[in-house]
C-alpha positions as CSV (number, residue, x, y, z in Angstrom):
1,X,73.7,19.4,-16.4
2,X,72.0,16.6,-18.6
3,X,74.0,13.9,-17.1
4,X,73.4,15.0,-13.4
5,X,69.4,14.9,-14.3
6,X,69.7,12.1,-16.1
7,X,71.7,10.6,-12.9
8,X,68.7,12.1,-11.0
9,X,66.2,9.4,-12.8
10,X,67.9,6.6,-12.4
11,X,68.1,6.9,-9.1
12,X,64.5,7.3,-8.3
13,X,63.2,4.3,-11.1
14,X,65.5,1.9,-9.1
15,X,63.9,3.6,-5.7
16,X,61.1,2.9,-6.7
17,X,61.4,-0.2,-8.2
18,X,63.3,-1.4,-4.6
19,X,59.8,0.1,-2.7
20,X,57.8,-2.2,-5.4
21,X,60.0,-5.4,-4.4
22,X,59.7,-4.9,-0.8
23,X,56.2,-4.3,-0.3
24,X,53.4,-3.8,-3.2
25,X,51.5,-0.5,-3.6
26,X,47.8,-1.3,-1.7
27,X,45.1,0.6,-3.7
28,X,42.3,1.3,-1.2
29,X,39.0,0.4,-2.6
30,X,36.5,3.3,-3.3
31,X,33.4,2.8,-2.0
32,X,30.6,2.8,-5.1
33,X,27.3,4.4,-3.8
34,X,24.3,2.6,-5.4
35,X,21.4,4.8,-6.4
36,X,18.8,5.4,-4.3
37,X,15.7,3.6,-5.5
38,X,13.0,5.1,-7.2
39,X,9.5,3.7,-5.4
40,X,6.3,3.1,-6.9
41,X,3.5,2.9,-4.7
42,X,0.3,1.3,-6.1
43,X,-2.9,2.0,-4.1
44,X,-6.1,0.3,-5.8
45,X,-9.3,1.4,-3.9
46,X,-11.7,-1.5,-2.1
47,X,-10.1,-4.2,-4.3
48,X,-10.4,-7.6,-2.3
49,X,-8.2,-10.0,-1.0
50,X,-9.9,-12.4,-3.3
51,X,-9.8,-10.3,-6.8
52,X,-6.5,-10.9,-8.3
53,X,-5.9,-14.2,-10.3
54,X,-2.9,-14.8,-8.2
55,X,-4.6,-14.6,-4.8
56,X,-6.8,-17.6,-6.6
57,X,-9.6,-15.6,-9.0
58,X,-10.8,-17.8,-11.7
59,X,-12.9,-15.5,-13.5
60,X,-11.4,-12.1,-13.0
61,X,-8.5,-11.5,-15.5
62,X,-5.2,-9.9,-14.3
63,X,-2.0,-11.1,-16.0
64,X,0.2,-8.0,-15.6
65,X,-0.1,-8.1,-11.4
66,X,0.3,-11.7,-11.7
67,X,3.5,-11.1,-13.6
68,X,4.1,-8.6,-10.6
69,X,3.8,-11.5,-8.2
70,X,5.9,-13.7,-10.2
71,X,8.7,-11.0,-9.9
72,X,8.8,-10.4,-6.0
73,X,7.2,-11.3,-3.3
74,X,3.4,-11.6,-2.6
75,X,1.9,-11.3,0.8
76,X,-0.8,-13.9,2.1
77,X,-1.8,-12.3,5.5
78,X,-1.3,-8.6,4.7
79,X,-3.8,-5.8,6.3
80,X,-5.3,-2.5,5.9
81,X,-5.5,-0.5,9.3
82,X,-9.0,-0.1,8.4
83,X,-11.9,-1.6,6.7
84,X,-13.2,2.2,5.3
85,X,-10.6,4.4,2.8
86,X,-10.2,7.4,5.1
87,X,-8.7,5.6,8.3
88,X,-6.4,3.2,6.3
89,X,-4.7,5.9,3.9
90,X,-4.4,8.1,6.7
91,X,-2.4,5.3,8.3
92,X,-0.4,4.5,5.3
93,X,0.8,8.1,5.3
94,X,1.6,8.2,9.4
95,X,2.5,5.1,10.6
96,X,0.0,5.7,12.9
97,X,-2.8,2.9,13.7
98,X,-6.2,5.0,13.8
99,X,-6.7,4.2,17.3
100,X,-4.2,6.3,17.8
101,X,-4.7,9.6,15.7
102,X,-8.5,9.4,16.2
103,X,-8.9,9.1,12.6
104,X,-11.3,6.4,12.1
105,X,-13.8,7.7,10.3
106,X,-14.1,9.3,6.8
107,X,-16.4,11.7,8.3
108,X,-15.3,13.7,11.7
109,X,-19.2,14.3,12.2
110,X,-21.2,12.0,10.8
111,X,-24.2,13.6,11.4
112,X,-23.5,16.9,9.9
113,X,-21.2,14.9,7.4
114,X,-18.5,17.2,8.0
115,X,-14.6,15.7,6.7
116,X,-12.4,14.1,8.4
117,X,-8.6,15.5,7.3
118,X,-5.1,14.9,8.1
119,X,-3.5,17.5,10.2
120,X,-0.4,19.2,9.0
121,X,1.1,18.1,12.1
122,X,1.7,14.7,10.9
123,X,5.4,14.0,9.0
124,X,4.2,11.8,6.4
125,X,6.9,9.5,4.2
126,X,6.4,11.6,1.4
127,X,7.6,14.2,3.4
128,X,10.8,12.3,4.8
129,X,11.6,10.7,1.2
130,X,11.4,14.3,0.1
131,X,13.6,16.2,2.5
132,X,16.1,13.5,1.7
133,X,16.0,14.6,-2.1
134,X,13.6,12.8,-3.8
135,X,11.1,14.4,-6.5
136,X,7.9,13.5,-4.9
137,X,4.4,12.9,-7.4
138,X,0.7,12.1,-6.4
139,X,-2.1,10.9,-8.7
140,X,-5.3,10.2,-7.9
141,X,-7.6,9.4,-5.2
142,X,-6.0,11.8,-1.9
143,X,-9.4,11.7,0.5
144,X,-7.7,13.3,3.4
145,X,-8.8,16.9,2.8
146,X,-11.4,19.1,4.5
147,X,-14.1,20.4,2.1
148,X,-12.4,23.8,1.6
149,X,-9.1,21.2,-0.1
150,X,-7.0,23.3,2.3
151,X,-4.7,19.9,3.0
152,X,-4.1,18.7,-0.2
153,X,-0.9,16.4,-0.6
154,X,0.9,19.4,-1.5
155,X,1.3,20.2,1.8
156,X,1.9,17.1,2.7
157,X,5.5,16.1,1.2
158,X,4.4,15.5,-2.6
159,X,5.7,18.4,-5.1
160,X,3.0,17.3,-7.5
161,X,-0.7,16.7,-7.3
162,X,-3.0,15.3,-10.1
163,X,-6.6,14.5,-9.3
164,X,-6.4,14.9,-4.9
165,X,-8.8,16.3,-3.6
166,X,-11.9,15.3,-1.0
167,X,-13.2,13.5,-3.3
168,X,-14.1,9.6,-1.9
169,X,-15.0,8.6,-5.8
170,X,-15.6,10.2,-9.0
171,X,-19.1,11.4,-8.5
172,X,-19.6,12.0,-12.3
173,X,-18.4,9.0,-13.3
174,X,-15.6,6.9,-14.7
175,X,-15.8,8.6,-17.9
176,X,-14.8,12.3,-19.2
177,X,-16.0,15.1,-18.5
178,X,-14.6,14.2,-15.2
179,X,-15.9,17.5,-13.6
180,X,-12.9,16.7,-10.8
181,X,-10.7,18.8,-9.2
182,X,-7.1,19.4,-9.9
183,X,-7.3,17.4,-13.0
184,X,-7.5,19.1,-16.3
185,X,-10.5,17.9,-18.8
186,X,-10.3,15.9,-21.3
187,X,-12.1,14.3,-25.3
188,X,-15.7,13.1,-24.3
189,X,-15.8,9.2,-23.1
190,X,-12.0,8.8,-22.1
191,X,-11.6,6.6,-18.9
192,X,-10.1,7.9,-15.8
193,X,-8.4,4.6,-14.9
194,X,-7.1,5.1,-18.4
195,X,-6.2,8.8,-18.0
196,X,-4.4,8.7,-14.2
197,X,-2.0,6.2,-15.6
198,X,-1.1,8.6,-18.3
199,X,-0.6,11.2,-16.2
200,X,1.3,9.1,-13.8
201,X,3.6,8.3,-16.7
202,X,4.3,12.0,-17.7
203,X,5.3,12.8,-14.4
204,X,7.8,9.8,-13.8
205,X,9.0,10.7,-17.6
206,X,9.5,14.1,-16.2
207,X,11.2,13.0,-12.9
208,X,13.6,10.9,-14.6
209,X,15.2,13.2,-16.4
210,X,17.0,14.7,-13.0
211,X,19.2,12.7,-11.0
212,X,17.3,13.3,-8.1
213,X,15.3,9.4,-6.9
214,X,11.5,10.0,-7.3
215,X,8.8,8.8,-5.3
216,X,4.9,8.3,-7.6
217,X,1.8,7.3,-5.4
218,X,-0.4,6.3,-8.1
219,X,-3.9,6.2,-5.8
220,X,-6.4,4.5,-8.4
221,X,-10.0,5.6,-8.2
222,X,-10.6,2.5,-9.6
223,X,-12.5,-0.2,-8.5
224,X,-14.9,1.6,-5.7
225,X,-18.2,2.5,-6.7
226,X,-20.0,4.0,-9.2
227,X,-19.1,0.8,-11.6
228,X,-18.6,2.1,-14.6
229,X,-16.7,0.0,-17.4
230,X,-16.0,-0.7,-21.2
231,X,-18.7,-2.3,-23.2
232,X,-16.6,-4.5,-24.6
233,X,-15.0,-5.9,-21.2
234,X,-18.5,-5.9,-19.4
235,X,-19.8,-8.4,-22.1
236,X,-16.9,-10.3,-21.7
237,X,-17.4,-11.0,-18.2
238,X,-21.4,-11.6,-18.2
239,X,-20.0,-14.5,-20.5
240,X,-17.8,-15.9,-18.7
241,X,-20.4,-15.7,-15.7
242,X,-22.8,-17.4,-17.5
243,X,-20.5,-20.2,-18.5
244,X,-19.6,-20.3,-15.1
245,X,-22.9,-20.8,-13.5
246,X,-22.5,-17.5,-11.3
247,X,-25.3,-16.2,-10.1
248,X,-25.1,-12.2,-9.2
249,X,-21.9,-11.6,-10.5
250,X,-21.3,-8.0,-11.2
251,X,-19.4,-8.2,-14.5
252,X,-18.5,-4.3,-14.1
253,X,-16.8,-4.3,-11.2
254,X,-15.0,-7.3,-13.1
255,X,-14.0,-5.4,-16.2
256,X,-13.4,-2.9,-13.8
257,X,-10.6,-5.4,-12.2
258,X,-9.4,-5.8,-15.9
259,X,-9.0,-1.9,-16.8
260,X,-6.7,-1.6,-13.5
261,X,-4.5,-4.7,-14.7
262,X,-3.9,-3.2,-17.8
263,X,-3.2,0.3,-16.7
264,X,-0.9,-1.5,-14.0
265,X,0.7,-2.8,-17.1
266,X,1.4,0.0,-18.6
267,X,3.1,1.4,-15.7
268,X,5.6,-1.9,-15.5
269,X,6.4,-1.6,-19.4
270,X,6.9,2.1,-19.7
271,X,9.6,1.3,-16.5
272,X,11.3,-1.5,-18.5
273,X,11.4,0.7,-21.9
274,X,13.2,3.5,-19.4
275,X,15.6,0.5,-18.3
276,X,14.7,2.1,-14.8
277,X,12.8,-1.7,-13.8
278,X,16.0,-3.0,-12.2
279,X,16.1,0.4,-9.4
280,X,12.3,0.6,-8.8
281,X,11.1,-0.8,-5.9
282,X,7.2,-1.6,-6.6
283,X,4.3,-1.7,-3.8
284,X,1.1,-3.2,-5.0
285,X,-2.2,-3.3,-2.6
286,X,-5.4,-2.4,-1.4
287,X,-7.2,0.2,1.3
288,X,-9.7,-2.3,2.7
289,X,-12.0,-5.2,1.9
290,X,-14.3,-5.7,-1.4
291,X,-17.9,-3.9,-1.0
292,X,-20.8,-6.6,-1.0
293,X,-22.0,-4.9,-3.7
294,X,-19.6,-5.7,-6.0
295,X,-17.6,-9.0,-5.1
296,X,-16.5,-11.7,-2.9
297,X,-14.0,-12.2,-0.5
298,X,-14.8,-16.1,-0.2
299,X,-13.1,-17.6,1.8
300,X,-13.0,-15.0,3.6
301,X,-15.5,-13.7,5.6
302,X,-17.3,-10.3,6.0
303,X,-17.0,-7.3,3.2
304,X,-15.8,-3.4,3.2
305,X,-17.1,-1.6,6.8
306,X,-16.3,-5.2,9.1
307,X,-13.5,-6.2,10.8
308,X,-13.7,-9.9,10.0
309,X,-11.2,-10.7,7.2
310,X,-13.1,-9.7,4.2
311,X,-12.9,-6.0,5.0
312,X,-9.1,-5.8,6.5
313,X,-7.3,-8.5,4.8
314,X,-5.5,-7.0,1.5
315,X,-3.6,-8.2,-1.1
316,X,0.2,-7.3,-1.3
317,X,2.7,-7.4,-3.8
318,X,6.9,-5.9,-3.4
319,X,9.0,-6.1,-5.8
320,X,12.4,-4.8,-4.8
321,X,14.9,-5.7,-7.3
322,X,17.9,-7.8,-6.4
323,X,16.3,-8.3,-3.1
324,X,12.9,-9.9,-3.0
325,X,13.3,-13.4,-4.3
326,X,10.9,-14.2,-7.9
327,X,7.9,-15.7,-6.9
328,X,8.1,-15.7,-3.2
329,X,5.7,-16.2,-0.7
330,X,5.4,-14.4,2.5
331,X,2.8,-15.6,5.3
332,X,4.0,-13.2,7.7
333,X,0.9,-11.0,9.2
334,X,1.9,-7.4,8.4
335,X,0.1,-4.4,8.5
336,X,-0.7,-1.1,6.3
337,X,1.2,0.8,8.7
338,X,4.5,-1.0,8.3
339,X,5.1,0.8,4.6
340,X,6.5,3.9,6.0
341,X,9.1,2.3,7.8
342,X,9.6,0.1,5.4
343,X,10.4,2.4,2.6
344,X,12.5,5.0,4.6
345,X,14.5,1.8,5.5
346,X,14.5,0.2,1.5
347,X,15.6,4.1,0.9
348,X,18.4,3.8,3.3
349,X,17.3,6.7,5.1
350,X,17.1,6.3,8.8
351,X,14.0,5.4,11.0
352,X,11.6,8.0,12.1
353,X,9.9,6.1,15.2
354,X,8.4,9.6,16.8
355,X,6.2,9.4,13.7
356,X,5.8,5.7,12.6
357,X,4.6,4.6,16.1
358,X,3.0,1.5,15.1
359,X,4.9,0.4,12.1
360,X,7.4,-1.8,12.2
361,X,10.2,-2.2,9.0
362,X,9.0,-5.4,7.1
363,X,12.4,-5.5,5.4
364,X,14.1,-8.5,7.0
365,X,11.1,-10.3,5.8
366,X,11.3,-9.1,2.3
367,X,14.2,-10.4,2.3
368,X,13.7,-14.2,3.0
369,X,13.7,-14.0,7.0
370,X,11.4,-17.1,8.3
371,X,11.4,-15.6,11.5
372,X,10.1,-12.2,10.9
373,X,6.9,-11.0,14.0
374,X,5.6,-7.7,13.7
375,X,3.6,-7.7,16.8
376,X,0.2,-7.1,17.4
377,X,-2.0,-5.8,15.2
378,X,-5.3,-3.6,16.0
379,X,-7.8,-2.2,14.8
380,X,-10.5,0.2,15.7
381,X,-13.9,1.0,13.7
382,X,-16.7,2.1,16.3
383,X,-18.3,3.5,13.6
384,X,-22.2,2.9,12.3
385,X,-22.2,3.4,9.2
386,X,-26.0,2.7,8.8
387,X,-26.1,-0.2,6.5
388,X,-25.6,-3.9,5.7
389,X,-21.8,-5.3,6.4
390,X,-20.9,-2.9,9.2
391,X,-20.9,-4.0,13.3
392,X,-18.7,-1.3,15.0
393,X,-15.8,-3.2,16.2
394,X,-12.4,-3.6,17.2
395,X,-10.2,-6.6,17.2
396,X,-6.9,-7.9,17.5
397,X,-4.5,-10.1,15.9
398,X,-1.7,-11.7,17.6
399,X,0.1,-14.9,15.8
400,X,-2.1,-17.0,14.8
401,X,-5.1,-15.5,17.3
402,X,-8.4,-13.3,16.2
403,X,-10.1,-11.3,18.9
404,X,-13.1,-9.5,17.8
405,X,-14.9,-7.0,20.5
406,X,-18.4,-5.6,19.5
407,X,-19.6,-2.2,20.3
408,X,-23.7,-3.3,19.8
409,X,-23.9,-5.7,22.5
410,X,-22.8,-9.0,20.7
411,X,-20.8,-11.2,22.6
412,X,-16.9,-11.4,21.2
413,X,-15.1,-13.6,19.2
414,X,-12.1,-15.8,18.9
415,X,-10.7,-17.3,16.9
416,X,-7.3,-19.4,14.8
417,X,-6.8,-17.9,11.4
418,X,-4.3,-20.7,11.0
419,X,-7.1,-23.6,11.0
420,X,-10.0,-21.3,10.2
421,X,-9.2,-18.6,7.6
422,X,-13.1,-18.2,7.2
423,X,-13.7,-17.1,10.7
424,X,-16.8,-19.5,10.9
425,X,-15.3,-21.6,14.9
426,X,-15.9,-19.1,17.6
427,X,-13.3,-20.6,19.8
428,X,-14.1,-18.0,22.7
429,X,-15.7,-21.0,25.4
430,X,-13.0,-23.9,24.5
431,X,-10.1,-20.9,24.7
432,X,-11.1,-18.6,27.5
433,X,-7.9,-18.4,28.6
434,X,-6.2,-17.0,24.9
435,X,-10.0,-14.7,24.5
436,X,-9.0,-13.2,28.0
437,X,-5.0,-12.6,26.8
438,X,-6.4,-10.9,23.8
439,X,-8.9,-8.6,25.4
440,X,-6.2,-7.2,27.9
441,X,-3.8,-6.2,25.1
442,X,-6.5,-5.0,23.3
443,X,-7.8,-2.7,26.1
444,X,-4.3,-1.8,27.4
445,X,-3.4,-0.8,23.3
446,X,-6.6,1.4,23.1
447,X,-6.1,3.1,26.3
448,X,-2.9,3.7,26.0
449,X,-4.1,5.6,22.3
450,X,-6.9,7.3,24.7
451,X,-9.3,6.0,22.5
452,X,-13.1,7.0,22.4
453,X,-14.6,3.4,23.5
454,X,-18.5,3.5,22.6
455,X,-20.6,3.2,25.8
């Protein structure tokens, strides 16, 4: 019985050994799922185009965001959808231009200042990243809640909320007690800016102990109004004005710059201690132009509440490892509402156009395409808001072209951001025919939104 087993053997070695010589065993390739990436939005609130080192600052100091810059991509023409808060983080969190939703206001009644909110209707990203199994955090500044907080974000897609609420600012102040809602006190004297990024940092400790991708909107406060800084930064900065010859130079908003650099620093080092750097796509910018009260935009022109540069024209900064090349520089005009589809697609999730209507995916140019158009870009602020720096508006950008349309009785304006980034040529007489081009998308966009055109 041995033998006849051990006949047995033989005769399959040399079978197989014949099946090896005639044709060798293919072993199919498995396919090896990369992780989904963790994202970490950074929203800082009425920071200017102008206020970062690397957009050209020579007195505000900001190494860690410049370090950001050097590490992905940085965007010269990048907007918000709106030169107020409200408006431009609504569209951040739709896809939506406000023209569209009829959210272009902070306040749905100005009068009565009653609050404008989101409606639960809206599907933000938070929401999509969120049914697709990611762990889902907010800190900060939310603004898109009625005065009751009955649409906090969560409701809308985030599974934590630290300091949203209605609150525009923190109306006691920059330093503890905070007095704020959903955010637990703290010692006497400890800065928020200071605080939030703590907090921020617990929850993504938290988050990454699952397996699960996580998304953390960390919404600074920090740098609108009231400006409130440290001592020791403020003096810094009214010496460095003086040695500069700078005349009304607000050297708390300045140290206020500074505090958000380091606290953005602290986010990028606790990510490289984790070793979770290399799968953690970064989004740096801003809700809307610098407030005259506070900075410049130069060159740009206009402030917070216009539609001329200086209140739409952000800064913005992606870093998306292994894509984005070091130091790049993108000139491409994109807009605020572009980061939902562009996330859902960095995610690998698929598109949700029924929501995103106005964004377009600006992945192809983050990664290195020359040829990248997102369209037209509008924006729609008929709003008084009963001060200095405000005209209501609405305007358009297509290419290179600036259409302006006042809602006071001032005449319009055209003009070539590619020759004149300071808005100063009106080119509406020598270009009548690109003014008249303008105005009919512009007109056929807002009716098509069934927007409420002043009389």
């Amino acid at each position: 019985m041995k033998y006849l087993i051990s006949i047995l053997l033989s005769f399959l070695i040399i079978s197989c050994q014949q099946q090896s010589d005639d044709k060798p065993i293919e072993l199919q390739p498995q396919e090896v799922k990369q992780p989904k990436p963790n994202i970490l939005f950074i929203l800082v609130d009425d920071m200017g185009w102008s206020d970062l080192g690397v957009y050209g600052n020579k007195i505000h100091e900001t190494p860690q965001v410049d370090k950001l810059a050097a590490a992905g991509m940085r965007f010269t023409n990048a907007y918000a959808s709106c030169p107020i808060c409200g408006p431009s983080r609504h569209a951040i969190m739709t896809g939506k231009f406000p023209s569209r939703t009829g959210f272009i206001d902070n306040l749905s009644d100005r009068k009565n200042r009653v609050r404008q909110f989101m409606k639960l209707k809206e599907f933000t990203f938070a929401e999509a990243l969120k049914d697709s199994g990611y762990q889902t955090g907010f800190v900060g500044k939310w603004h898109l809640t009625d005065e009751t907080n009955s649409h906090l974000p969560d409701v809308q897609g985030f599974d934590i909320n630290i300091a949203g609420s209605s609150w525009g600012f923190p109306m006691e102040g920059f330093f503890s007690p905070y007095q704020m809602p959903n955010l637990k006190e703290s010692p006497k004297d400890e800065y928020l800016t200071d605080r939030l990024t703590t907090e921020a940092i617990q929850v993504m400790e938290d988050f990454s102990k699952k397996a699960a991708p996580w998304l953390m909107y960390m919404s600074y406060y920090t740098v609108h109004s009231p400006y409130h800084a440290k001592e020791e930064k403020i003096e810094k900065y009214v010496e460095k004005a003086r040695a500069a010859g700078k005349e009304n130079f607000n050297s708390k908003y300045a140290a206020m710059v500074e505090s958000m650099d380091e606290n953005v620093g602290r986010l990028l080092t606790w990510l490289d201690e984790k070793d979770l750097r290399k799968n953690t796509i970064i989004i740096f910018t801003s809700d809307n132009g610098g407030s005259h009260r506070a900075t410049t935009n130069a060159p740009l022109r206009g402030y917070k509440g216009e539609v001329y540069e200086g209140g739409i024209r952000e800064p913005l900064i992606v870093d998306w490892p292994g894509v984005t090349k070091p130091g790049s520089i993108c000139n491409a005009p994109v807009h605020s509402t572009d980061f939902y589809p562009s996330i859902l697609e960095m995610a690998g999730l698929p598109l949700l156009p029924e929501q995103h209507q106005d964004g377009t995916s600006i992945v192809p140019a983050l990664k290195g395409s020359k040829s990248f158009d997102r369209g037209p870009q509008l924006w729609f602020f008929p709003v008084d808001l009963g001060r200095d720096h405000n005209e209501p508006a609405a305007a358009i950008r297509i290419g290179d072209w600036k259409l302006i349309q006042f809602y006071n009785g001032k005449g319009p304006e055209l003009y070539n951001l590619n020759t004149d980034i300071s808005e100063t040529n009106n080119l509406l007489k020598s270009n009548p025919e690109k003014a008249t081009e303008l105005q009919a998308k512009m007109d056929a966009m807002l009716e098509a939104h069934q927007a409420k055109i002043p009389e």
